[in-house]
C-alpha positions, 0 to 999 in steps of 0.5 A: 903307143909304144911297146911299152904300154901294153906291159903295163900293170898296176901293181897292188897295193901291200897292204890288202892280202887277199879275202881281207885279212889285213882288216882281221889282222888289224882287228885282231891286233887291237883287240889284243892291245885292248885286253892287255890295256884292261887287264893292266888297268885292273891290276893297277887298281886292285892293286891300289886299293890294297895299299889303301886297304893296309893305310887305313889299318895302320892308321886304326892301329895308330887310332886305337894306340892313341887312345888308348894312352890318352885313357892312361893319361886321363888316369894319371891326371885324376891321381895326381888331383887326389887329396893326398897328393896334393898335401904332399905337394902343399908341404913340399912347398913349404904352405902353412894353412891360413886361419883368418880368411877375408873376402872383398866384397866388391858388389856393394862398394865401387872404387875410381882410381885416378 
């Protein structure tokens, strides 16, 4: 041996402190990382529901406003089938009433034509 030998210690490793506080501060660590991650989490989907919370109430606004200018639509369609509408249109076109009013009856007879 030399004199060397005898000098010789192993040196510790520089991860463990002594009475294992690296696993506790290891430990402590990802629990932290796991809160801060969670409550990220919630607040990213809270968030989302809120915005679809706002997206469905506009899209009833939008619902509501559509109906109601179909209602609208509705009324005007049935005024403007009214009677006297539509013999303000018939003079506007320049019609004149038929008196002699023929109907084919195709029941009875049939027709080829070649």
């Amino acid at each position: 041996m030399t004199k060397y030998s005898s000098e010789f210690t192993p040196c510790k490793p520089k991860l463990q402190l002594p009475g294992g506080r690296v696993v506790k501060y290891l430990t402590g660590v990802c629990m932290t990382l796991l809160l801060v991650a969670s409550v990220g989490g919630y607040l990213y989907e809270v968030n989302r529901i809120a915005a679809k919370g706002f997206q469905s109430r506009d899209l009833e606004k939008q619902i509501f406003a559509l109906q109601q200018e179909n209602e609208k639509l509705k009324i005007t369609l049935i005024e403007m089938q009214t009677m006297p509408v539509l013999t303000e249109k018939i003079e506007k076109l320049g019609m004149v009433p038929s008196d002699k009013v023929t109907f084919y009856d195709s029941a009875s007879q049939v027709f080829v034509r070649r």
